[in-house]
VOPAGU-2260 file (C-alpha; in pm, 1 decimal, decimal comma):
REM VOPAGU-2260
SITE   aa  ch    i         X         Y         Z
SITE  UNK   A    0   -4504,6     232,4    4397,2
SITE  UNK   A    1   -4529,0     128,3    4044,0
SITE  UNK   A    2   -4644,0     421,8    3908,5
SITE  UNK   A    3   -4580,5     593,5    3545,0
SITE  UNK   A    4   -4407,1     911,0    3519,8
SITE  UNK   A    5   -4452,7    1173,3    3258,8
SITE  UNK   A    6   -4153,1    1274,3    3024,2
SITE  UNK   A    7   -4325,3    1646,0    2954,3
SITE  UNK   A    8   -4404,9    1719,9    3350,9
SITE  UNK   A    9   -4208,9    1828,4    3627,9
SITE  UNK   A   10   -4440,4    1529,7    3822,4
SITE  UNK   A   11   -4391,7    1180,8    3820,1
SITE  UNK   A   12   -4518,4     878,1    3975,1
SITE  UNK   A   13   -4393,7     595,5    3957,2
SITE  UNK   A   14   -4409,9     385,9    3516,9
SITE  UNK   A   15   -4308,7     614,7    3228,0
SITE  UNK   A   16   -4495,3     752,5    3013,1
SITE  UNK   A   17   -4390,0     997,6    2710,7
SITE  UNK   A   18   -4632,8    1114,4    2439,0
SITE  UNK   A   19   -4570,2    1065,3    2062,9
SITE  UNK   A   20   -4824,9    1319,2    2060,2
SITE  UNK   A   21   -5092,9    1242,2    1820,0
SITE  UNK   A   22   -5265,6    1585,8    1749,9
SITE  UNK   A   23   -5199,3    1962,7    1664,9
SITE  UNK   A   24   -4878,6    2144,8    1552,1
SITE  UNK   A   25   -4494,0    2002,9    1506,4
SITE  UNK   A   26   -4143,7    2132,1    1566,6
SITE  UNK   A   27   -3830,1    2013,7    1479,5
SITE  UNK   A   28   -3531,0    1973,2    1717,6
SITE  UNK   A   29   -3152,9    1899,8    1563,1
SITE  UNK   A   30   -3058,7    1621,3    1655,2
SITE  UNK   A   31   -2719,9    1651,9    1445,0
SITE  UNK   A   32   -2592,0    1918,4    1194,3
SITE  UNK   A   33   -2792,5    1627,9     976,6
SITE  UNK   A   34   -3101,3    1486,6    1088,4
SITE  UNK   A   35   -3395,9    1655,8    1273,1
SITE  UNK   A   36   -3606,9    1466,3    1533,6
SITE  UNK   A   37   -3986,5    1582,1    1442,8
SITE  UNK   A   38   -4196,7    1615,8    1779,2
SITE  UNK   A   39   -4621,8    1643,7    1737,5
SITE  UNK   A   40   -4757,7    1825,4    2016,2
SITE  UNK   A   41   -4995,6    1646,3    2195,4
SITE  UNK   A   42   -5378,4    1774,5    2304,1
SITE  UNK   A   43   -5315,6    2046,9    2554,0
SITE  UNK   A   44   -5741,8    1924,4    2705,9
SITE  UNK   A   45   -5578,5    1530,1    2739,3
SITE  UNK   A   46   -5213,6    1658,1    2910,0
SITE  UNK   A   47   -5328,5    1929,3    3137,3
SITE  UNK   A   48   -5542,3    1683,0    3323,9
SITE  UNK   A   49   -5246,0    1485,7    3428,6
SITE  UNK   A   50   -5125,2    1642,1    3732,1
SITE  UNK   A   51   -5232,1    1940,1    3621,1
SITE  UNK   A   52   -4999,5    2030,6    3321,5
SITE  UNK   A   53   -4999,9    2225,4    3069,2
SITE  UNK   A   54   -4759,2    2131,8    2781,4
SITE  UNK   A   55   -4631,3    2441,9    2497,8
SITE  UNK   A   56   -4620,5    2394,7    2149,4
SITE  UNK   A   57   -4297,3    2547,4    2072,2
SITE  UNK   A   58   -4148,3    2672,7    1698,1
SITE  UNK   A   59   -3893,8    2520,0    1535,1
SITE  UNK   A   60   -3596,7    2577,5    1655,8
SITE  UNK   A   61   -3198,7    2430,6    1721,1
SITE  UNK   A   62   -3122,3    2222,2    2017,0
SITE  UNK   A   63   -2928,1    2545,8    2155,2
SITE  UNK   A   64   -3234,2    2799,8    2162,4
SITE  UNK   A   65   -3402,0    2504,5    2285,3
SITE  UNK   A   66   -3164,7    2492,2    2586,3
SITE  UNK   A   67   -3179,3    2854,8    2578,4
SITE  UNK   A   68   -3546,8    2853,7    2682,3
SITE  UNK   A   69   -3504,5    2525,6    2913,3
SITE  UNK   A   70   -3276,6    2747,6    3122,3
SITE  UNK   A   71   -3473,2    3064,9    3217,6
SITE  UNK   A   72   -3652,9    2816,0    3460,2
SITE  UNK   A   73   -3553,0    2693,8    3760,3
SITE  UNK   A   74   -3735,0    2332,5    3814,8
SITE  UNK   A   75   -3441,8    2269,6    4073,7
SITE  UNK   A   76   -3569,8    2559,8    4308,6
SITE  UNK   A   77   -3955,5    2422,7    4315,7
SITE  UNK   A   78   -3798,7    2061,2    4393,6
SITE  UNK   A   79   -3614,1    2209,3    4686,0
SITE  UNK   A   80   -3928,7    2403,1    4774,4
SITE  UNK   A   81   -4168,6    2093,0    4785,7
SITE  UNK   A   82   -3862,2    1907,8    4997,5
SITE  UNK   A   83   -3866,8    2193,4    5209,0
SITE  UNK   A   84   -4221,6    2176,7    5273,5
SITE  UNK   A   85   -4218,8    1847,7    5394,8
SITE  UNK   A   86   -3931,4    1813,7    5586,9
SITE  UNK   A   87   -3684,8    1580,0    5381,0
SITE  UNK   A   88   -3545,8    1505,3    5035,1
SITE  UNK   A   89   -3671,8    1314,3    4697,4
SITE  UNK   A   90   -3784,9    1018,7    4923,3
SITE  UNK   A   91   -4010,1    1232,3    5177,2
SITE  UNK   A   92   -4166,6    1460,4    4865,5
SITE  UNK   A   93   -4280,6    1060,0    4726,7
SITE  UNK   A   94   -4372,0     973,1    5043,8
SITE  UNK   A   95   -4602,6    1266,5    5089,5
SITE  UNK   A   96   -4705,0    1272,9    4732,9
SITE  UNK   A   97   -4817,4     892,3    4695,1
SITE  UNK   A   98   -5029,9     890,2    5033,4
SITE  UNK   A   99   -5264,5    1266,6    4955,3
SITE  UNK   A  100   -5289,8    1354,9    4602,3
SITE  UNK   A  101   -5091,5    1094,6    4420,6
SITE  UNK   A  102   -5278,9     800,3    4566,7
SITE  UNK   A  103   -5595,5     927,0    4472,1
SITE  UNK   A  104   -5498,3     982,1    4080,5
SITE  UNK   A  105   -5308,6     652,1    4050,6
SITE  UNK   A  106   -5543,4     486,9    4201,4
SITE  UNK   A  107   -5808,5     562,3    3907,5
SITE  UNK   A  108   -5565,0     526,0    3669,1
SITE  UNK   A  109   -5472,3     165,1    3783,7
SITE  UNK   A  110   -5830,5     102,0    3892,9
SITE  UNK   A  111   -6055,1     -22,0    3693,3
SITE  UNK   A  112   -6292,1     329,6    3698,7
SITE  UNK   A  113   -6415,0     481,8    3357,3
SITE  UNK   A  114   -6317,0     840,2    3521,1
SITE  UNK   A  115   -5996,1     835,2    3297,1
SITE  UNK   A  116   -5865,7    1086,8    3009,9
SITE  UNK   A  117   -5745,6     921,4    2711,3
SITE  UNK   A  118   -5368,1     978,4    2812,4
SITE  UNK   A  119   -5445,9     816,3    3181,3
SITE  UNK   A  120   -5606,3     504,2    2984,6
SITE  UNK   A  121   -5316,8     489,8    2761,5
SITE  UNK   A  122   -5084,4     463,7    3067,6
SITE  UNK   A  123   -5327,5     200,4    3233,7
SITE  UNK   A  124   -5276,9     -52,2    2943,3
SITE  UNK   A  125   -4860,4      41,6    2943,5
SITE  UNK   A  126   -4848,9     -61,7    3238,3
SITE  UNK   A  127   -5075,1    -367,5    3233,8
SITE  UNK   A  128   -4844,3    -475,5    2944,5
SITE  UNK   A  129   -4551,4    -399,5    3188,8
SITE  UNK   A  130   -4715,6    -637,0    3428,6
SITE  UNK   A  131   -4778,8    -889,5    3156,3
SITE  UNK   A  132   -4441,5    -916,6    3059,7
SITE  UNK   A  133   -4278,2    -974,4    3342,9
SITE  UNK   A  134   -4490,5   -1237,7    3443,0
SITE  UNK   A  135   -4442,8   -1380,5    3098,0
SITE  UNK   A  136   -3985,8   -1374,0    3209,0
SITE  UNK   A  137   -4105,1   -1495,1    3579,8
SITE  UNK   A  138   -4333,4   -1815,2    3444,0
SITE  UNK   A  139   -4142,0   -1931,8    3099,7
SITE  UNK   A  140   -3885,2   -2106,8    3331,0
SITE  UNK   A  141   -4141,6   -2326,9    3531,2
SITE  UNK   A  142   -4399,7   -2274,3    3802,9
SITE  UNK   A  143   -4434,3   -2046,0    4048,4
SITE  UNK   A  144   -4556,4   -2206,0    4313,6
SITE  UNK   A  145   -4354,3   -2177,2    4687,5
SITE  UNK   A  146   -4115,1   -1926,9    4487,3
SITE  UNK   A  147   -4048,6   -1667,5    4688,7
SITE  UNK   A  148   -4068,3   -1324,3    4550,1
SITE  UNK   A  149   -4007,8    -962,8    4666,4
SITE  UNK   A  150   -4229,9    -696,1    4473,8
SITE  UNK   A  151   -4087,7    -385,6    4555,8
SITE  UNK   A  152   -4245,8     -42,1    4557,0
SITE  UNK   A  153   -4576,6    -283,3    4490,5
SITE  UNK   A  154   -4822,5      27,7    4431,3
SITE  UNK   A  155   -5201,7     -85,3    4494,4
SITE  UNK   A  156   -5089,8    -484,1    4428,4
SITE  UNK   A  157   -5122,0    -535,4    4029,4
SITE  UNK   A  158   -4827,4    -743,3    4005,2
SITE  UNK   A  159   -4792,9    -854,5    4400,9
SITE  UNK   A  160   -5210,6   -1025,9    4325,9
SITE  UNK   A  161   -5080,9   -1213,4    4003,6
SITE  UNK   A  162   -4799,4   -1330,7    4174,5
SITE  UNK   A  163   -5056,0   -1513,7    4436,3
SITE  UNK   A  164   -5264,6   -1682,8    4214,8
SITE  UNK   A  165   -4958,2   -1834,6    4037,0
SITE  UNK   A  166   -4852,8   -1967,4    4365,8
SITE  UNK   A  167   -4541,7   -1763,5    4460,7
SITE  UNK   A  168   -4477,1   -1641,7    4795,6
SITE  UNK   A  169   -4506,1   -1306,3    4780,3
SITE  UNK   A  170   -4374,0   -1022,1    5025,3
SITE  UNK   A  171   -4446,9    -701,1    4903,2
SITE  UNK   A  172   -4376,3    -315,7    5023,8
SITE  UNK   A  173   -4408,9      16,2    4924,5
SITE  UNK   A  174   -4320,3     354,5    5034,6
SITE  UNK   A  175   -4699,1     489,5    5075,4
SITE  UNK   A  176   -4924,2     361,8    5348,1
SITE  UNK   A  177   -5205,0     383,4    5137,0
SITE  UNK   A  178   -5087,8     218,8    4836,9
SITE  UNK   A  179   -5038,5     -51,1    5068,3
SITE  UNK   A  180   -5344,3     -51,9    5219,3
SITE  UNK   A  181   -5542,7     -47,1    4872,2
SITE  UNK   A  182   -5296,6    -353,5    4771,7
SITE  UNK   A  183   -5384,6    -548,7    5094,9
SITE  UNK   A  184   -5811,1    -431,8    5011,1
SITE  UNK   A  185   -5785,1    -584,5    4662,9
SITE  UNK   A  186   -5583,1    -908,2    4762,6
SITE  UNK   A  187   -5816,9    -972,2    5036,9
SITE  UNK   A  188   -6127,6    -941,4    4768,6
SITE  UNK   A  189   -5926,7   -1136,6    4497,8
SITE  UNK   A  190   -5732,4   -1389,3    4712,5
SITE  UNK   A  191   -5991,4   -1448,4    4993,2
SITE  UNK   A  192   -5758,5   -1571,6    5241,4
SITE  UNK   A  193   -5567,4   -1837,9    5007,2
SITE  UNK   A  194   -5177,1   -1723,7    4995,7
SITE  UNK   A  195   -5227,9   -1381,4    5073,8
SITE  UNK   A  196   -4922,2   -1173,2    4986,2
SITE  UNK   A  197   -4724,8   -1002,1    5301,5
SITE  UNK   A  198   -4783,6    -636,0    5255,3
SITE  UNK   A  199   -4549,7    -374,5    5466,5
SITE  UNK   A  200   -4491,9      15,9    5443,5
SITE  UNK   A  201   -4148,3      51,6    5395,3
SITE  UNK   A  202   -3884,8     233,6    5141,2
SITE  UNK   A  203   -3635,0      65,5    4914,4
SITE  UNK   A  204   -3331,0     115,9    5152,8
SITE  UNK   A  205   -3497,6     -94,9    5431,0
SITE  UNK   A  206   -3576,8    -401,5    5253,8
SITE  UNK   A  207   -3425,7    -740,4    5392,8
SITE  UNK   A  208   -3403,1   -1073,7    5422,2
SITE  UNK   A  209   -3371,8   -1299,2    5118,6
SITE  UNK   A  210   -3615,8   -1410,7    4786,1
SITE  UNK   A  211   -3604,6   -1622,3    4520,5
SITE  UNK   A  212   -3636,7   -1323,3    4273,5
SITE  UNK   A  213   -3651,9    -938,0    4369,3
SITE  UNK   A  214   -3888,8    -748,6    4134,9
SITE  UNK   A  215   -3874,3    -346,3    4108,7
SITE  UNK   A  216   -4101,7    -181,2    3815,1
SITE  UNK   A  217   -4123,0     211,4    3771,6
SITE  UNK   A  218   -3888,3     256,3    4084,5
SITE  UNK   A  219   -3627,2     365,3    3967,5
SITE  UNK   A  220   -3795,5     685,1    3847,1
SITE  UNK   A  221   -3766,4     827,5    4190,5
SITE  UNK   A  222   -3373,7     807,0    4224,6
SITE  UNK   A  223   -3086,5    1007,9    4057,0
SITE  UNK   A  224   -2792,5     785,5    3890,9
SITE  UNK   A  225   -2578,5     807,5    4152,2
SITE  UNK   A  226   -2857,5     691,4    4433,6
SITE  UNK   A  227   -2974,4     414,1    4139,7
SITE  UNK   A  228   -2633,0     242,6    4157,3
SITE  UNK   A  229   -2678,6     191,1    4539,4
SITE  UNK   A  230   -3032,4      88,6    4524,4
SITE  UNK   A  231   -2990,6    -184,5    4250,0
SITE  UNK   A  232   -2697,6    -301,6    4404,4
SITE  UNK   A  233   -2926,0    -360,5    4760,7
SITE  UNK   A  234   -3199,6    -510,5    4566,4
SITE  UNK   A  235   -2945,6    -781,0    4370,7
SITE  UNK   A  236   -2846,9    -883,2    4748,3
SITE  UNK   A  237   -3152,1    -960,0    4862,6
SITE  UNK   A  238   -3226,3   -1200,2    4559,1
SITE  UNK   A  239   -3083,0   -1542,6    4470,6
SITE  UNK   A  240   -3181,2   -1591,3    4168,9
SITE  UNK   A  241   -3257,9   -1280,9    3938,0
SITE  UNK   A  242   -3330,9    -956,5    3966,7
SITE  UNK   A  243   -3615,3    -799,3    3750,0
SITE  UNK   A  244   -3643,6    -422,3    3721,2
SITE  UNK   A  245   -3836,0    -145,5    3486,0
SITE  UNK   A  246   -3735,3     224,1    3446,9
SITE  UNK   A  247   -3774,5     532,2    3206,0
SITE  UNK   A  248   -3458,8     500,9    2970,8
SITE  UNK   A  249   -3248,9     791,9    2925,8
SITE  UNK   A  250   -3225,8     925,7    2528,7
SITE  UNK   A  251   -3156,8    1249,4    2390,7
SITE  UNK   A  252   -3496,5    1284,8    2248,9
SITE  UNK   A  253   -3695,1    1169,8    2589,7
SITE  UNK   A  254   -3407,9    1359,1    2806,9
SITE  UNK   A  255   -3552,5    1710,9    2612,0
SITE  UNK   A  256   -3890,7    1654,6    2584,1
SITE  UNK   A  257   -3913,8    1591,1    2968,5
SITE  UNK   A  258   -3706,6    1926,7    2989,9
SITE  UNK   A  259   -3961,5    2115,4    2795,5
SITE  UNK   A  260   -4230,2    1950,3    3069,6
SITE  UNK   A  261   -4038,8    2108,2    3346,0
SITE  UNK   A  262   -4087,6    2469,4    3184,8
SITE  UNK   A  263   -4488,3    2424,8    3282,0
SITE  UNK   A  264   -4514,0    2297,1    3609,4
SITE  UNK   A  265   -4833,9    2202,4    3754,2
SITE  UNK   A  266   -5027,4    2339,7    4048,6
SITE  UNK   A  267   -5003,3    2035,6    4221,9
SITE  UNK   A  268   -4737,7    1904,5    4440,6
SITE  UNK   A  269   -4541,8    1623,3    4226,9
SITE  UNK   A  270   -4217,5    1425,5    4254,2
SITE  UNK   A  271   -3879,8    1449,7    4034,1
SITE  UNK   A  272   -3907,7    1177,7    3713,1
SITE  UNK   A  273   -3493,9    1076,7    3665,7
SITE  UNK   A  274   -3434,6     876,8    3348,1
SITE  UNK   A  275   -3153,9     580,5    3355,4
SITE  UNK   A  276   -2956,3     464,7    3050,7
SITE  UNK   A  277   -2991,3      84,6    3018,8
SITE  UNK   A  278   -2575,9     157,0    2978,7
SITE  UNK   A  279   -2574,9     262,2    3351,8
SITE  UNK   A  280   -2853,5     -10,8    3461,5
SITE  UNK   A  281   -2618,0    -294,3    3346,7
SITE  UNK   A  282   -2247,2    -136,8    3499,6
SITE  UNK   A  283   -2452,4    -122,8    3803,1
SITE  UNK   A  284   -2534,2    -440,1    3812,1
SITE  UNK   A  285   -2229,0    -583,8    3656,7
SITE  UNK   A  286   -2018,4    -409,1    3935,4
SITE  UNK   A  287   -2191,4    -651,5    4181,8
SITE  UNK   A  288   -2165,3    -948,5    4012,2
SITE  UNK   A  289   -2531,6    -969,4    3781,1
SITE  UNK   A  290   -2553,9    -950,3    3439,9
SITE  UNK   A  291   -2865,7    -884,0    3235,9
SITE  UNK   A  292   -3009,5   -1194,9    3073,6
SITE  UNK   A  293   -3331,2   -1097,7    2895,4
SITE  UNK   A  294   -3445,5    -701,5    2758,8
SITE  UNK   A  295   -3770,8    -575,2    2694,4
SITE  UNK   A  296   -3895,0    -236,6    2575,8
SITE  UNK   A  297   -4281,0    -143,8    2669,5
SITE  UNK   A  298   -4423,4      97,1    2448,4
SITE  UNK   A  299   -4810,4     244,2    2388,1
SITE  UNK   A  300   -4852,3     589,6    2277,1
SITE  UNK   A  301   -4786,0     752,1    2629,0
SITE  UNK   A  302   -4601,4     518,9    2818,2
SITE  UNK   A  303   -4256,3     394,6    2743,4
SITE  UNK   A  304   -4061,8     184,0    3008,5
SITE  UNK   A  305   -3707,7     -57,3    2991,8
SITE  UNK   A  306   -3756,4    -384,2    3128,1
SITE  UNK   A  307   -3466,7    -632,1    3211,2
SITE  UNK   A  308   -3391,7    -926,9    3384,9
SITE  UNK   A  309   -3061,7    -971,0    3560,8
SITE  UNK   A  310   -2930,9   -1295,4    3613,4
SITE  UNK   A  311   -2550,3   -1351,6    3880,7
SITE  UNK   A  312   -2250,8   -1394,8    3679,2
């Protein structure tokens, strides 16, 4: 699923999306014995309604009383709770989270419903621009048309539909039956029954056959570095061409501030947000023979997400 994750919550869904917050009080975090990184902490009223969070306004303070505080909680233990719960690991919690309550907030926020917060909207238009651009890389190089393309982890169809009307061939999959089934709804109502996209329910890991290009935005959000390596490397062998993929990059300054999100979980049940250096993104690839050909960095006041495009050595 294509879905944004927050950088201040212990849930995530699938783009990224980390507030330079516009409203009420500041701190200051060291970033070196010399420089300070000044954080404004956002409207409690906008956050809270985003699975449920609550986000602190915390005093100034060092980096090491900051880590001080980050470690009287335990955001490990609820992760192994919800996995518990539902009978699996990171993969089963997503599964379960994307087809009850996740589908049904994702769903507004990529939906074209005024029932939105200001923070959802914000994330709606990061990701449309996410969308934009990497239809911009796919179309600069000629048309689309009998290309065949892989969206993977399609979400409820934003890119997969696109893809269609350009003329690609598109097969697209995600882990959440009813993602899926809202992608295959809207194609139907967009598409008619002109070069319908293939729509399956399936995970990353179980992908096959071969495309033209293999497309994965917001993904990568769901799997820890050393799972990532694995998964990019799968997704680079089932394209021929390039490889196009989107994830949460991994700073210092987003790496805390999604820390201080895990010391106020939510009620509701939510999925683990890992962050990726591009560093990382591009050894992975490079150790299977791709290289990264074109960058992007997607940016609105909530959402912030890495785009690349990988190209074979």
């Amino acid at each position: 699923m294509t879905i944004a994750p927050s950088l201040l919550s212990s849930s995530s869904s699938a783009s990224q999306f980390l507030p330079r917050f516009p409203t009420a009080a500041r701190f200051n975090v060291a970033a070196s014995r010399s420089r300070a990184v000044t954080v404004v902490a956002a409207s409690v009223t906008d956050l809270s309604s985003v699975d449920s969070t609550t986000i602190a306004v915390l005093g100034g303070g060092s980096v090491a009383a900051l880590a001080t505080i980050v470690s009287l909680t335990d955001p490990e233990r609820r992760r192994k709770l919800q996995a518990e719960e539902v009978g699996g690991g990171d993969k089963e919690v997503v599964r379960e989270y994307f087809n009850s309550t996740g589908f049904e907030r994702w769903r507004k926020i990529y939906g074209e419903t005024d029932e939105v917060n200001r923070v959802q909207k914000d994330i709606r238009i990061g990701h449309a621009k996410t969308v934009e651009k990497t239809m911009l890389m796919l179309t600069e190089e000629g048309s689309l048309a009998g290309v065949t393309v892989c969206d993977a982890g399609c979400g409820t169809g934003l890119l997969s539909i696109p893809l269609a009307k350009e003329g690609a061939i598109v097969s697209a999959s995600d882990i959440s039956a009813a993602m899926v089934a809202e992608a295959e709804m809207k194609a139907k109502q967009q598409l008619g029954s002109e070069n319908l996209p293939r729509f399956e329910v399936n995970d990353l890991e179980s992908l096959s056959g071969k495309y033209n290009t293999v497309v994965c935005l917001d993904v990568l959000i769901h799997y820890p570095q050393s799972k990532a390596d694995g998964m990019i490397a799968h997704l680079a062998s089932l394209a021929e061409k390039r490889v196009i993929l989107s994830f949460a990059p991994k700073t210092f300054y987003y790496d805390i501030l999604k820390r201080i999100g895990e010391l106020f979980p939510g009620p509701s049940k939510a999925t683990r947000a890992y962050l990726h250096s591009e560093a990382d993104v591009e050894n992975a690839l490079r150790k299977v023979g791709w290289r990264i050909s074109k960058r992007g960095l997607i940016t609105t006041q909530f959402y912030f997400s890495r785009l690349i495009e990988a190209a074979p050595m």
